[in-house]
C-alpha positions in Angstrom: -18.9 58.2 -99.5 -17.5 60.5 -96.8 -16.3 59.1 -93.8 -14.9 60.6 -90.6 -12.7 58.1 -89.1 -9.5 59.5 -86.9 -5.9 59.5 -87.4 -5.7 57.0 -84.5 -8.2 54.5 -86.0 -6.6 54.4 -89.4 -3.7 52.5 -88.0 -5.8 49.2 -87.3 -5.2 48.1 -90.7 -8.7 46.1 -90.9 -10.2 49.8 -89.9 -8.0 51.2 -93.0 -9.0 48.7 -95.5 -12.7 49.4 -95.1 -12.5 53.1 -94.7 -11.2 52.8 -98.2 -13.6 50.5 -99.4 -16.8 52.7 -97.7 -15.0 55.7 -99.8 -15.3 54.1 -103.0 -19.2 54.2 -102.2 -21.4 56.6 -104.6 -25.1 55.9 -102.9 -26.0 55.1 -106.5 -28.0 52.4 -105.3 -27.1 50.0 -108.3 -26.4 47.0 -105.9 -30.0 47.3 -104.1 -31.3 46.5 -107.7 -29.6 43.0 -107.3 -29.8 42.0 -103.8 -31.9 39.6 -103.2 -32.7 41.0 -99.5 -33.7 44.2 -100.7 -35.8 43.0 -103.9 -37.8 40.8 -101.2 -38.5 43.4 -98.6 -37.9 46.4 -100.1 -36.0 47.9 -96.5 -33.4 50.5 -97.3 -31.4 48.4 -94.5 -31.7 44.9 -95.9 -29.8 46.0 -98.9 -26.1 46.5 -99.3 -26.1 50.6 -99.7 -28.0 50.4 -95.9 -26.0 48.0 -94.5 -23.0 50.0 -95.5 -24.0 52.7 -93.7 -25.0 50.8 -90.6 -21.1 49.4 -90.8 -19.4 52.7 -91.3 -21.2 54.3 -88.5 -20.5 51.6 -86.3 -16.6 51.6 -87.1 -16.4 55.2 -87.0 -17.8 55.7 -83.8 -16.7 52.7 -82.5 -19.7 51.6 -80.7 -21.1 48.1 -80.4 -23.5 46.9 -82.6 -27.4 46.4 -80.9 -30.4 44.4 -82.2 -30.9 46.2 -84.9 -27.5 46.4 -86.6 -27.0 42.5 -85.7 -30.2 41.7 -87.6 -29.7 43.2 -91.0 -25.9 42.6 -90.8 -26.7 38.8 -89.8 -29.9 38.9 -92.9 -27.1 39.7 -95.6 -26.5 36.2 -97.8 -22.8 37.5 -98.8 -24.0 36.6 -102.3 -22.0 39.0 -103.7 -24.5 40.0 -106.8 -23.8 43.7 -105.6 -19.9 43.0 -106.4 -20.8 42.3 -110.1 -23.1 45.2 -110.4 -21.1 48.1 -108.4 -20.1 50.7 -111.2 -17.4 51.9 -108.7 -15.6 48.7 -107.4 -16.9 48.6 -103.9 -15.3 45.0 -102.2 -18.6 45.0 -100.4 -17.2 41.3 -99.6 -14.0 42.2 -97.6 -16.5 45.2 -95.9 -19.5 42.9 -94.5 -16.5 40.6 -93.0 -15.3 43.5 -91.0 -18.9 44.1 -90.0 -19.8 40.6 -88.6 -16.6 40.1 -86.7 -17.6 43.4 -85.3 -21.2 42.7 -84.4 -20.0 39.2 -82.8 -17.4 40.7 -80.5 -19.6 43.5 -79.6 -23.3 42.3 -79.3 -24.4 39.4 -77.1 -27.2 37.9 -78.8 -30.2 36.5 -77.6 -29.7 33.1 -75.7 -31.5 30.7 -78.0 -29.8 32.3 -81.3 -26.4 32.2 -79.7 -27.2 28.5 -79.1 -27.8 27.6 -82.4 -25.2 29.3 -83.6 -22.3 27.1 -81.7 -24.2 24.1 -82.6 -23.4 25.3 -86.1 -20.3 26.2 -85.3 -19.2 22.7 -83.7 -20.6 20.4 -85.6 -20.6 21.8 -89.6 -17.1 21.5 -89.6 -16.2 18.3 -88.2 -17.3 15.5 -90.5 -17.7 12.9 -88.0 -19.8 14.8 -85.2 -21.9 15.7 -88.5 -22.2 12.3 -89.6 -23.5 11.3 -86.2 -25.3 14.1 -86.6 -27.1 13.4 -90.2 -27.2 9.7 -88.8 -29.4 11.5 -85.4 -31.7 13.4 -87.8 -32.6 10.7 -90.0 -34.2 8.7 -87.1 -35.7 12.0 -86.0 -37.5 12.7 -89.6 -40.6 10.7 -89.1 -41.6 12.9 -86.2 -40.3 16.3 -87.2 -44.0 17.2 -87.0 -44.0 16.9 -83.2 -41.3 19.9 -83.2 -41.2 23.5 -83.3 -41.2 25.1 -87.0 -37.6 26.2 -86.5 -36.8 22.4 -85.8 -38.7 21.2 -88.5 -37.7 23.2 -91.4 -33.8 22.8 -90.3 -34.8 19.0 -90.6 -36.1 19.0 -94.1 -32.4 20.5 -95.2 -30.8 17.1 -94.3 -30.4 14.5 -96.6 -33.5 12.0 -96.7 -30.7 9.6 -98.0 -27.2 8.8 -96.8 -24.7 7.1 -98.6 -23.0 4.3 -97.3 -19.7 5.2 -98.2 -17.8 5.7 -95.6 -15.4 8.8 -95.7 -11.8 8.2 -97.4 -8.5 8.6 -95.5 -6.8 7.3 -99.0 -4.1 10.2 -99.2 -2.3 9.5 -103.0 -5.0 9.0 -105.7 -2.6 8.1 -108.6 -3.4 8.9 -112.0 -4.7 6.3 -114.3 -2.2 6.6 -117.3 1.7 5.9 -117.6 2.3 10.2 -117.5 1.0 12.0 -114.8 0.7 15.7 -116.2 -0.4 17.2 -113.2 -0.6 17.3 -109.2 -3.2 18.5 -107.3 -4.7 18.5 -104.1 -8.7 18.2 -103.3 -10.3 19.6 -100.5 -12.9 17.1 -99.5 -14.9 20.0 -97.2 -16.9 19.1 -94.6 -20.4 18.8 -94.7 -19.8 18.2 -98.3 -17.5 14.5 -97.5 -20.8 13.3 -95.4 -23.9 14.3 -97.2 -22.6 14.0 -100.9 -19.4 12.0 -101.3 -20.4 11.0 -104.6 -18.9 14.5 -105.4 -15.4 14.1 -104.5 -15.8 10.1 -106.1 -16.2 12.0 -109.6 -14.0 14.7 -109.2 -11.0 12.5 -107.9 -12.1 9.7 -110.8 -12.7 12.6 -113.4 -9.1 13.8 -113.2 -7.4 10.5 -112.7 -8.7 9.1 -115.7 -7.0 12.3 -117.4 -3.9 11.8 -116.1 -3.7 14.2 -112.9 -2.7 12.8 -109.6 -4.8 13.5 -106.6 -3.6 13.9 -102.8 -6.3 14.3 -100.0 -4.3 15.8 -96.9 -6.4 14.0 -94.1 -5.4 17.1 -91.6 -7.6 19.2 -93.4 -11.3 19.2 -92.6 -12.9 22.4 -92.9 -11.9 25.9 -95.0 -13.2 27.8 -92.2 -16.1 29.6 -94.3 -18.7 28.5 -92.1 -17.2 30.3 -89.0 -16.3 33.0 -91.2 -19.6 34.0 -92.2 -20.5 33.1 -88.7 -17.9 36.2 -87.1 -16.1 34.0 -85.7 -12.9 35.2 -86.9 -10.6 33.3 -84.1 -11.8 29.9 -85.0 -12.1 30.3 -88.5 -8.5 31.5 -88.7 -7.4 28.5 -86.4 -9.0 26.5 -89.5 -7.2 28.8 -92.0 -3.8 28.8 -90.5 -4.4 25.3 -90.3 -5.2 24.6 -94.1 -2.1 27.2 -95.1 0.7 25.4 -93.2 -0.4 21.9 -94.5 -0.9 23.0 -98.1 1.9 24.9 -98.2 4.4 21.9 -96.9 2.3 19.8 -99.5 3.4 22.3 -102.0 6.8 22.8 -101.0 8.1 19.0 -100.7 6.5 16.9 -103.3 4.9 20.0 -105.4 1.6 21.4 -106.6 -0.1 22.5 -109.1 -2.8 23.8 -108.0 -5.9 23.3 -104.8 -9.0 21.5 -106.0 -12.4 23.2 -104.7 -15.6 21.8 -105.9 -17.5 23.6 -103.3 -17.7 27.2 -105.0 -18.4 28.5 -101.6 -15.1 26.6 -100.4 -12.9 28.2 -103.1 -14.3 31.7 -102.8 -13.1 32.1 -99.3 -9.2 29.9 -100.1 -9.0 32.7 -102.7 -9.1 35.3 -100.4 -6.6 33.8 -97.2 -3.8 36.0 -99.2 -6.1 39.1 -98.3 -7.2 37.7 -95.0 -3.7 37.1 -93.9 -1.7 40.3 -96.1 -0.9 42.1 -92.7 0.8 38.3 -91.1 4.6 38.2 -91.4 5.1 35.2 -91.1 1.5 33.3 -93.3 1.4 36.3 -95.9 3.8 34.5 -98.7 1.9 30.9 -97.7 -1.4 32.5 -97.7 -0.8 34.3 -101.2 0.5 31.4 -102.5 -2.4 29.2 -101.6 -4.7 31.5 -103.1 -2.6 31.8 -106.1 -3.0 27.9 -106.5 -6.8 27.9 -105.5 -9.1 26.7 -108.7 -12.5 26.0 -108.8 -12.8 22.0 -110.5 -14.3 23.6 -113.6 -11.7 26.5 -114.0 -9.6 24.0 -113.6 -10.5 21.4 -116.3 -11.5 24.9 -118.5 -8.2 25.9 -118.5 -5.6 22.9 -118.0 -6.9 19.7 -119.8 -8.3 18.4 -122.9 -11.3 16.3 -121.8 -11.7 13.1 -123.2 -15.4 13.1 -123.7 -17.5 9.2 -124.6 -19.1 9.4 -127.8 -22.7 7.4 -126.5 -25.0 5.3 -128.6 -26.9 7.1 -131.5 -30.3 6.6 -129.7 -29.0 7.8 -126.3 -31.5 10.1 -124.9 -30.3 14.0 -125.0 -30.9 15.9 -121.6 -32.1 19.6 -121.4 -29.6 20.6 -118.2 -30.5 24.0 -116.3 -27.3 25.1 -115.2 -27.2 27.0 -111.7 -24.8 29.6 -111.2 -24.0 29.6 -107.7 -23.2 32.6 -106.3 -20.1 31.7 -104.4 -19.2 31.3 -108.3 -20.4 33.8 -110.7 -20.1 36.6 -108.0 -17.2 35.3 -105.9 -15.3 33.9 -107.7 -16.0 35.2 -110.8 -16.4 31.6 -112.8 -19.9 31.6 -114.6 -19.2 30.6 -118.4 -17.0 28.1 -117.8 -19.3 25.5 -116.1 -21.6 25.9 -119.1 -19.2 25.5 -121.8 -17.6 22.3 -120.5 -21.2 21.0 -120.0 -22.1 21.6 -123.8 -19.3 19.2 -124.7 -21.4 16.7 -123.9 -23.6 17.0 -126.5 -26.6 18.0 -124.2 -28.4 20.8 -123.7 -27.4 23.3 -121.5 -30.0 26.4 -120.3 -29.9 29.4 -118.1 -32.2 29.9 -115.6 -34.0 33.1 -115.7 -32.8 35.5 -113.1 -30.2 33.6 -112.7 -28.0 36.1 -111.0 -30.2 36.2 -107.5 -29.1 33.6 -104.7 -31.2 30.1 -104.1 -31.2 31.1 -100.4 -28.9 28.6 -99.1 -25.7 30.7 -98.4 -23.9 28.9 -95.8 -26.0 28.4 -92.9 -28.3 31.1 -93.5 -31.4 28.7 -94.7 -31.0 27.4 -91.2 -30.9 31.1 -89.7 -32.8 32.7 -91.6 -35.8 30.7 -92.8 -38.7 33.0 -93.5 -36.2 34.9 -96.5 -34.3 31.3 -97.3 -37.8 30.0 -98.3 -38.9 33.5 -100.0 -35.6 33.3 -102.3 -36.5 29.3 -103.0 -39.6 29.7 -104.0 -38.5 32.3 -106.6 -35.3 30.2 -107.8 -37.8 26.8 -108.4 -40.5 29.0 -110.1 -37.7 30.1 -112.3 -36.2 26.6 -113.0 -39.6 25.4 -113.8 -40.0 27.9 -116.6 -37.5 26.5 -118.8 -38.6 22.9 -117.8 -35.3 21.1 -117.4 -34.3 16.9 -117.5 -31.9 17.9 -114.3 -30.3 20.2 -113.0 -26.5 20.8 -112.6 -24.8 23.0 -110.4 -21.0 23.7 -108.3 -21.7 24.1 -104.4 -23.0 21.4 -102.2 -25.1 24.2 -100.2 -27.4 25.3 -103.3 -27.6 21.0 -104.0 -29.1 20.9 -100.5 -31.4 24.0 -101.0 -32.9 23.6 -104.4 -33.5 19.6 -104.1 -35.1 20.6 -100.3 -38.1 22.5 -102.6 -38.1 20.5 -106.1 -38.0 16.9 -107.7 -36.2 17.9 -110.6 -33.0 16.1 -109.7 -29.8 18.0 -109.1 -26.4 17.1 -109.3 -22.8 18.5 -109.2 -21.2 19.9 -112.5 -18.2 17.3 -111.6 -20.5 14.4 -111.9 -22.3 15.6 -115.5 -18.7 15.7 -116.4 -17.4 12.5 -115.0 -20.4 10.7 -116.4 -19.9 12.0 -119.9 -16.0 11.0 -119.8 -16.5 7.3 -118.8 -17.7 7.4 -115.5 -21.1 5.9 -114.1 -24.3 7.6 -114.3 -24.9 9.7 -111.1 -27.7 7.2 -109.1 -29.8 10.8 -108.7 -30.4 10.7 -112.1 -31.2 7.0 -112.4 -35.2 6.9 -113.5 -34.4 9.4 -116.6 
């Protein structure tokens, strides 16, 4: 694609990154043919070829964004299914960053959307205003039907159940054997630590048992994702800076071998803080380094340790398991057969879900956001599960949990708790009346 920026606006180095991205555009239109946006309403501007456009005009000419530019910048999931289908390499990823951190500092949105928005923003990623939070909606439930639709629907998303765990500060979780073959350290998330605990319970058992050591750094809260995807680039790179300098002293004085996310969308953006931060002096060899060390828990047990899996009872009942491929995961990250294969080791079943590529709708905070094309997407990813009929069904990001089980009663579950189950742990209590 030709662009027309000046000599003077090539030195901004975020401006010279996406010219070069927008140049490696071919208008082949390959990526429309797997967004979801675009497959839904069919808008030349909903899809990432449009939205493109929309961002290179508004960078070239430098002019704020408007109404129109916000809302089919703000309707893009950042699924990433374009990424895996671009014949030419476009980092459509790096590119719609740009564009929201754009459209936030230069369009003052409407004041009930901007409300919303900082609710989201304050509360996500602090666990304990959530938990108060998750605690305030679950008296509220009863009478969500007193409320506006927007209300109502952003109600449904919350757990009907909360565990009574309360959160961990534990910081060492030593491994079980006499040789400890590896260090890592788990990041807990946010909303994640409140709604599903159980997930970092299996993950932190699952790799004591095989002999890795775990350390939670209490400091660290949030990844900064949520803001991210928000625009919000100064308070998402307060939480990035953050998570480098701690991680990076963690690494430095006692050693690491490598940053446990079992939130796909999580891990997605800690792999990219080396990009994010490549023009910083003085965070560019800590942010590299992080991301360097970054593995999603099932690339990680893929490709560090020999799983020690329970032979059951003869008569133990087989499950058929539809695995979900978030997209945080296949497209971001680009982990997809790795999930599936460790999941086969257990001797069950393990199936695809047709059109498995296209995104559940959750993506972040845009099932709150975006409702009307969060329940559109839903309704296509449960019509697809119930094709192949699954037992349960297993998948790697807390957001897609939240999602799917807000529009099915198939039970789903984290990979990390099929996984811990099958190695010696206890059956997950979702699955308890199979």
């Amino acid at each position: 694609m030709q662009t027309d920026f000046k000599n003077k606006q090539l030195h901004d180095t975020e401006i010279k990154s996406s010219e070069k991205i927008i140049r490696k555009c071919v208008h082949c239109g390959m990526c429309n043919a797997t967004c979801p946006t675009y497959g839904i309403s069919g808008d030349e501007l909903e899809g990432p070829r449009g939205r493109i456009y929309l961002i290179k005009d508004m960078l070239e000419k430098n002019k704020p964004a408007n109404k129109k530019i916000a809302k089919h910048i703000d309707s893009c999931l950042s699924c990433y299914a374009c990424m895996t289908t671009c014949p030419s390499g476009v980092n459509y990823m790096h590119l719609i960053d740009h564009g929201r951190n754009h459209v936030e500092a230069t369009y003052k949105r409407p004041l009930f959307e901007r409300l919303i928005r900082n609710v989201l923003s304050y509360t996500l990623p602090r666990p304990n205003i959530f938990l108060i939070l998750t605690v305030l909606t679950k008296v509220i439930k009863p009478f969500s039907f007193l409320f506006p639709s927007f209300i109502k629907n952003s109600l449904n998303l919350m757990p009907s159940k909360i565990q009574s765990k309360k959160i961990k500060n534990k910081r060492i979780h030593p491994s079980d054997g006499e040789k400890t073959i590896a260090r890592v350290a788990l990041l807990t998330g946010c909303v994640q630590r409140v709604i599903s605990p159980e997930i970092n319970d299996s993950t932190i058992r699952l790799l004591n048992r095989h002999n890795v050591e775990v350390v939670v750094l209490p400091e660290i809260d949030c990844c900064g994702s949520l803001n991210h995807h928000l625009g919000k680039k100064k308070l998402a790179h307060s939480s990035f800076k953050k998570n480098i300098n701690f991680w990076y002293e963690e690494y430095s004085k006692n050693g690491l071998d490598a940053i446990i996310s079992n939130t796909s969308g999580c891990g997605t953006t800690l792999k990219d803080y080396g990009f994010i931060f490549r023009d910083d002096k003085e965070l560019v060899k800590k942010a590299k380094k992080i991301s360097e060390l970054t593995k999603d828990i099932a690339e990680f047990l893929d490709n560090n340790l020999k799983l020690d899996f329970k032979e059951k009872e003869n008569d133990e009942k087989k499950y058929k398991i539809a695995y979900h491929s978030a997209c945080s995961m296949q497209h971001g990250q680009k982990v997809h057969d790795q999930p599936m294969n460790i999941i086969r080791k257990t001797g069950n079943t393990v199936v695809n879900i047709p059109d498995g590529h296209l995104c559940c709708g959750s993506a972040g905070t845009y099932n709150i956001l975006h409702q009307k094309m969060a329940k559109s997407l839903l309704r296509n990813k449960i019509d697809n599960i119930l094709k192949v009929s699954p037992d349960f069904i297993a998948t790697g990001n807390i957001g897609c949990i939240s999602q799917i089980s807000s529009g099915t009663s198939i039970p789903i579950i984290h990979t990390v708790e099929v996984i811990d189950w099958f190695t010696g742990g206890p059956k997950p209590y979702k699955l308890k009346n199979l």
